[in-house]
N, C-alpha and C positions, 0 to 999 in steps of 0.2 A: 636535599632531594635532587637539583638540577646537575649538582656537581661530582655526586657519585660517577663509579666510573662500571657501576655492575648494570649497564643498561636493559640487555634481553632480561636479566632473572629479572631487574625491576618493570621491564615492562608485562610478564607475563604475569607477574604477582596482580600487578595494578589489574589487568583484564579480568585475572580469576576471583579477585576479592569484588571487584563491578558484577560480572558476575553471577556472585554469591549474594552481595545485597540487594539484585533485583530480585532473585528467587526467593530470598525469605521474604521479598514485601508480596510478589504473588503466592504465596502462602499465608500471609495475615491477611494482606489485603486483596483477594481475587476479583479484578474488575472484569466485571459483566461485557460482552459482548457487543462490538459497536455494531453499525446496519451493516457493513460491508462485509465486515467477517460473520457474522451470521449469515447475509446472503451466499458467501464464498463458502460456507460449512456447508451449507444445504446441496451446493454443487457435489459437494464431495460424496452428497451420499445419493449422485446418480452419477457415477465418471462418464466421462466421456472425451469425446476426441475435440470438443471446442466448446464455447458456451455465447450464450449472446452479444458480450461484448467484450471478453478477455480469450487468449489459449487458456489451455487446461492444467498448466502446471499445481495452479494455486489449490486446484481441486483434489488434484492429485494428490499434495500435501495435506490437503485434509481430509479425506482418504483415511490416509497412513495415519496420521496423527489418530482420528478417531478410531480406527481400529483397534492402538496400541493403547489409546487411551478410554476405551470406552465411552467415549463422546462427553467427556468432562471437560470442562471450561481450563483447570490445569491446561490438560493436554497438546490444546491450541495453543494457552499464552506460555508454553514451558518450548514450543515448538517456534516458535517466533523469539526467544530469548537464547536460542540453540543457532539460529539463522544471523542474528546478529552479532552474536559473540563471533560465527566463523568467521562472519565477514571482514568483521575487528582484525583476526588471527591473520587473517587474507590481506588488509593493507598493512600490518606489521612486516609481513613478509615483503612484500611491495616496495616500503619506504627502506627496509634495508637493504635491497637490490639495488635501487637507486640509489641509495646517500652509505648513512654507514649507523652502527649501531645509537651511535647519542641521537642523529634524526630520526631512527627508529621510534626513540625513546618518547623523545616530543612529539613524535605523529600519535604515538598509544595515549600520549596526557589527553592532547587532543580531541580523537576519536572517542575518547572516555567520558569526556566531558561536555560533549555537543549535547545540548538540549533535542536536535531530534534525532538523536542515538535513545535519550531516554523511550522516546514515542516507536522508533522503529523494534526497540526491545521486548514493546508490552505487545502490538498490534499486529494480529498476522493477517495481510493485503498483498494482494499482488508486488508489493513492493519489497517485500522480506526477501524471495526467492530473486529476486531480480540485481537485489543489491550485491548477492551473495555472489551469483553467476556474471554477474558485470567486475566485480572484484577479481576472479580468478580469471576475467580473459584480459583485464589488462594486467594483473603479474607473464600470464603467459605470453602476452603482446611484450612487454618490455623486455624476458627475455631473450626474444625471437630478436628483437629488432638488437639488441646488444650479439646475438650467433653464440648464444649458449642457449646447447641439447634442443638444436634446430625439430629435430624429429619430434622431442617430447612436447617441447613447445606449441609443435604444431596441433599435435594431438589435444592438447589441453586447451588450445585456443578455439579450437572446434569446438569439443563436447560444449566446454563452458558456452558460447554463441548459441550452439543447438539448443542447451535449456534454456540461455537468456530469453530468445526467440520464444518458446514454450510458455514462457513466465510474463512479457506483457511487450507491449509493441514497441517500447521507448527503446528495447535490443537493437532494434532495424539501423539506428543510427549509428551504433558499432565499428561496420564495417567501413560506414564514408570516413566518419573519425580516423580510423585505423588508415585507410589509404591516402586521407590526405595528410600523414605526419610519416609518413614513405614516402611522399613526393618532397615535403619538405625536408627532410633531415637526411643530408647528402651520404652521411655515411649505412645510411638504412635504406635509401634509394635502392641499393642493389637487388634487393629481396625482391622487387616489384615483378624482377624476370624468374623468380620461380614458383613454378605452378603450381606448388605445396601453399604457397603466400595466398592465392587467390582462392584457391580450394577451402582454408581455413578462414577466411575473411567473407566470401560471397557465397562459398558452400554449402556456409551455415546457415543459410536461408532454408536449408531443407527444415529447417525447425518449422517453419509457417507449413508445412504440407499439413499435418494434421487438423491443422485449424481452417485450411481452405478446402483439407475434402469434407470438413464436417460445411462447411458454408456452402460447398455445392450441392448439399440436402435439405440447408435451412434457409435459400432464397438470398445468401449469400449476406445477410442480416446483422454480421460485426461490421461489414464495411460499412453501412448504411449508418450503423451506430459510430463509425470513428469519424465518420463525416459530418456529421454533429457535432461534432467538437470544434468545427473551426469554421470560421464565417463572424462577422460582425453583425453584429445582433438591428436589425433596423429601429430603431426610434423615432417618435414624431417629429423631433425636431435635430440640429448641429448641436445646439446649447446642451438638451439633454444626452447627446451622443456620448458628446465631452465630456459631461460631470461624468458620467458611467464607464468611461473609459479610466478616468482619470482615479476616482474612487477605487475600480478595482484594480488599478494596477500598486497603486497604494497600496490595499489590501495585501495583493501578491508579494509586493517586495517585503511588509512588515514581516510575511512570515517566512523567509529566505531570512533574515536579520534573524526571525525569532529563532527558528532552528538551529541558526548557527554559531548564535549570541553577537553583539554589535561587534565586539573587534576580531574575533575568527573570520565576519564577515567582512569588514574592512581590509584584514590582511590579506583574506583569501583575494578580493578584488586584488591588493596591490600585488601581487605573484603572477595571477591568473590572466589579467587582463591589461593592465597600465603597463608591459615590458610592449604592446603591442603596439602602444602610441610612444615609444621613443627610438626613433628612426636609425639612430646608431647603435642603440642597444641590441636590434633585433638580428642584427649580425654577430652578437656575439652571447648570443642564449647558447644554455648549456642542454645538452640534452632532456633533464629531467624537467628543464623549464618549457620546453617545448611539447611534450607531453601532457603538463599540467595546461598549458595554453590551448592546444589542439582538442583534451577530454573535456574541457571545465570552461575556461575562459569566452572561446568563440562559440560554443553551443549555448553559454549562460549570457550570453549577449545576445544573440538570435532569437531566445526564447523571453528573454526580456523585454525586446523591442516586439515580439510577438504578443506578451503579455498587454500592450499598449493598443494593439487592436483590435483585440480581442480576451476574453473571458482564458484563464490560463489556471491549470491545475496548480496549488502550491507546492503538489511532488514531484513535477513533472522534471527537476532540475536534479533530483536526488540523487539519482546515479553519477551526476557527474561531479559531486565532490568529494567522489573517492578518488580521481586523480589529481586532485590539488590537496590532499590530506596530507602526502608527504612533501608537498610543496613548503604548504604553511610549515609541520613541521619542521622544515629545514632552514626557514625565514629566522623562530623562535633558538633552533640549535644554532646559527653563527651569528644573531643578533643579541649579545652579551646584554638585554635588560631586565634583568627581573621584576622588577616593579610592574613592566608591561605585562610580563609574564605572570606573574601571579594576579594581578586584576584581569586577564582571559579569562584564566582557569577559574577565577572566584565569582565573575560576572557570570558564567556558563554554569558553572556548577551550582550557582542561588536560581537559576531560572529552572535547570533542572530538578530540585530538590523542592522548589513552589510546583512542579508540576506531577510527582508526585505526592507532595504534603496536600496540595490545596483539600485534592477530596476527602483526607480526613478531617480539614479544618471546617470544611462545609456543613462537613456529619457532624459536627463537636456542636455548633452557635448553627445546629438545626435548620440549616440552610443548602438542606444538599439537593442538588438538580438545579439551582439557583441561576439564571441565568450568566452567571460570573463563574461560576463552576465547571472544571475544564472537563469534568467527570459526566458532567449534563450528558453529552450524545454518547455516554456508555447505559447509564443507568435509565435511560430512555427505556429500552428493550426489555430489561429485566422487570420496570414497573407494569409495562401494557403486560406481558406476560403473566407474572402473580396476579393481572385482575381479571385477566379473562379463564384464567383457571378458577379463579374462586368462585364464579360463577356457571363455568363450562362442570364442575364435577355436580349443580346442585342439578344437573338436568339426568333425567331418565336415560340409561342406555347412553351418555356419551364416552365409554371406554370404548365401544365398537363403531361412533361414528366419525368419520373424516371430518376435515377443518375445510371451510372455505372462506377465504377473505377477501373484503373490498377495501383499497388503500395503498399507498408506496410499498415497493417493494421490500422495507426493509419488514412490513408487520409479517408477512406468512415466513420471514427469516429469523424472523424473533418468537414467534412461538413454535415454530419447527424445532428450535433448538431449544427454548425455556419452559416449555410445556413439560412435565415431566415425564410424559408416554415417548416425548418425540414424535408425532405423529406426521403423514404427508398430510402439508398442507399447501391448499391451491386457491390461485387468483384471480379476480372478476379484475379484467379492466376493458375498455373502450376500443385500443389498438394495442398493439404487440410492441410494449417499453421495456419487457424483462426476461429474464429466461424462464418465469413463470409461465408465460406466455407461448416461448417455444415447446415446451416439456407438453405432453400429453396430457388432455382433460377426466375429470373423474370418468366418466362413460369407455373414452379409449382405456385409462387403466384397468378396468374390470371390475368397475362397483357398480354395476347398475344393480337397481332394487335395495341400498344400503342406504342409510340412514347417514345425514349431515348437519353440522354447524355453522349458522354461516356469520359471523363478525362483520359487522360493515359503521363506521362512525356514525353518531348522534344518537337519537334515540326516533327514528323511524315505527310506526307500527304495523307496518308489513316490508318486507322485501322488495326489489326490485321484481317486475315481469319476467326477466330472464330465469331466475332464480325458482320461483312462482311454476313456470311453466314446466320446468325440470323436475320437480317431485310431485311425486302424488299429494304430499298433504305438507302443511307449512302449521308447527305447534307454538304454542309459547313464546311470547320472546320476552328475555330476561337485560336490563341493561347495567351498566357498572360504571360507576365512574371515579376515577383518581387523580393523582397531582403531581407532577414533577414538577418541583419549584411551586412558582405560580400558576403554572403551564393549567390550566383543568382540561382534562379529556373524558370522551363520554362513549360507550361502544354499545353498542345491541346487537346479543346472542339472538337468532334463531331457529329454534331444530325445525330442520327440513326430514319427512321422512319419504325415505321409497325414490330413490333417484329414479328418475323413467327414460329422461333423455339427456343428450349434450346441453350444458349449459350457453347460452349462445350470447356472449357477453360483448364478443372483438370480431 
């Protein structure tokens, strides 16, 4: 396998038979919808120009997907297995610009075999379109900066930016990336005096306009949400600071290891990051290593040491190990050891294949949702749904009444989407933590005098006041409860009839 010499036919084989076997297991086995993508699905079926804590691309994407797909659960994970695979195609391209066909080769074993290539295949989040659009602005970047088809380059390097921007704010970082590997790489220095260079690099910030003119209508409310992400969290004391610093960065780095399996992550460190502590070596980097250093290296270090003071997303590094894909690859094609090499690809590929296998192992020894079950926060969604249907169709008149819910954002996401009417369904909460929140209340939409459901946890026997006040009459309440795992949960239906006013919950 490593020593043929047909590298693109075997690289493209290898992509389309991966592929092939993800699509036939989302065909045996079609996994239920996590909270995000049901939240992100429910986006889709009000577009718009932003939403309360992402741009709109994702929306947009699912949009299109459920139009073509009818709103079937395919549809979404056939359209997230379409995004990945480009992106795949996208650093193949990539590594053979930079190196030559046999690095090619190794970047696709690679890319093939990453464990969270398996997770970005099945799961469509902000992060599918983001990968795809980040891939194609550094092929575009690496042309530019080598001065082949300046003009197209530049063009590609745009669009691509514009949708990155579109698709989730981690794009913003792009453009510094991009200019400080023109300041450093003497022979790419030049570009910095043309105006086409900045226009494609800082231009592309016009991506955020639609998300800032939807923010100067919605109190400006992603900012406020991206502001939340960072700060250190105050604790009682240093002692417990520490242990919670220390735990979660634990946490963080295991799943940087897990994603990438233990030695793609060690290699990838020694490419990315170790040429930068050897003082003689750093004068004699080769271009593609300077690239892999500037996308991957010094952002995964910054975001690591950020990781240490705070609370840190485990995707938040994803995009940037598409430009050390062809790094690693090229480590693997002029370090003559197979033995390494085949314990990569076997160690990546058994985490991979557990992470597919497990849920059917769960389902087999009747332990599925198990808290060990990696399937748990998919098949979440799909249980509360089957039970508050089984209860929601024994009531009078509920095909004509609305859904309302009290709980995380992800419950009105999961039976918006697993109910089988699809119905709009809306939010009681405190203050405004969702884009349920921003979206218009039943009264604005034009239900008043209609009939409603309202699900809220435990088993209550009346509603809240807010609720109470809002209809004329408050019927039956029916409650249901099921198990995920051990997990027991408990919910209580009740028909509200005759909306009269705004629910006044936030």
């Amino acid at each position: 396998m490593f020593s043929s010499t047909n590298y693109l036919r075997n690289a493209f084989f290898l992509i389309g038979g991966v592929f092939l076997i993800k699509l036939l297991y989302l065909l045996v086995y079609p996994v239920p919808l996590a909270g995000d993508e049901a939240y992100y699905w429910d986006w889709g079926r009000r577009p718009a120009l932003g939403y309360y804590s992402k741009p709109a691309m994702i929306a947009w994407i699912n949009t299109f997907a459920s139009w073509v797909g009818d709103n079937s659960l395919f549809a979404i994970r056939f359209t997230s297995l379409l995004l990945a695979t480009a992106t795949q195609l996208v650093t193949l391209a990539l590594a053979l610009k930079m190196f030559d066909k046999r690095t090619a080769w190794f970047t696709t074993i690679v890319t093939s075999v990453l464990p969270g290539n398996c997770l970005l295949s099945l799961v469509l989040t902000i992060d599918a379109p983001l990968l795809f659009f980040w891939a194609v602005a550094l092929y575009a970047f690496w042309e530019l900066v080598n001065h082949r088809k300046v003009g197209l380059s530049l063009f590609l390097l745009f669009t691509s930016l514009v949708c990155g921007h579109l698709s989730k704010q981690m794009m913003t970082i792009f453009p510094i990336l991009g200019t400080a590997y023109l300041i450093w790489d003497a022979q790419a220095r030049p570009l910095l005096k043309k105006p086409g260079v900045w226009l494609a690099l800082w231009g592309s910030m016009a991506g955020w306009l639609p998300l800032l003119y939807w923010n100067s209508k919605n109190e400006w409310i992603t900012f406020n949400h991206i502001d939340s992400h960072f700060g250190v969290k105050a604790e009682e004391s240093l002692q417990e600071t520490l242990v919670e610093r220390i735990g979660e960065f634990l946490v963080y780095l295991a799943g940087q290891i897990g994603a990438l399996s233990p030695i793609f992550f060690g290699i990838l460190i020694l490419v990315t990051v170790l040429p930068l502590l050897k003082k003689q070596a750093r004068a004699q980097l080769s271009k593609p290593t300077k690239l892999a250093i500037v996308f991957c290296g010094v952002p995964f270090v910054v975001i690591s040491i950020l990781a240490i003071l705070q609370k840190v997303q485990p995707n938040w590094p994803a995009a940037l190990y598409l430009a050390a894909a062809p790094a690693v690859g090229a480590w693997f094609a002029t370090n003559h050891r197979p033995k390494l090499i085949r314990l990569a690809i076997f160690t990546a590929i058994a985490i991979g294949v557990a992470f597919y296998v497990s849920p059917v192992f769960f389902t087999l020894v009747n332990k599925e949702g198990d808290k060990l079950d990696p399937n748990r926060r998919f098949i979440k969604g799909q249980r509360y749904a089957e039970a508050i249907q089984s209860v929601r169709k024994e009531i009078p008149g509920w095909e004509d009444a609305f859904v309302i819910v009290a709980g995380h954002r992800y419950r009105p996401a999961w039976l918006g989407f697993g109910l089988p009417d699809h119905p709009r369904v809306y939010r009681t909460a405190n203050h405004t933590e969702s884009q349920y929140e921003v979206w218009p209340g039943p009264m604005a939409d034009g239900l008043q005098g209609q009939d409603a459901i309202y699900i809220t946890p435990g088993k209550p026997t009346t509603p809240p006041s807010s609720i109470k006040a809002a209809f004329a009459e408050i019927k039956s309440a029916k409650s249901v409860t099921y198990h995920v795992g051990e997990t027991e949960e408990t919910y209580t239906l009740f028909y509200c009839v005759g909306l009269k006013q705004a629910i006044n919950s936030h």
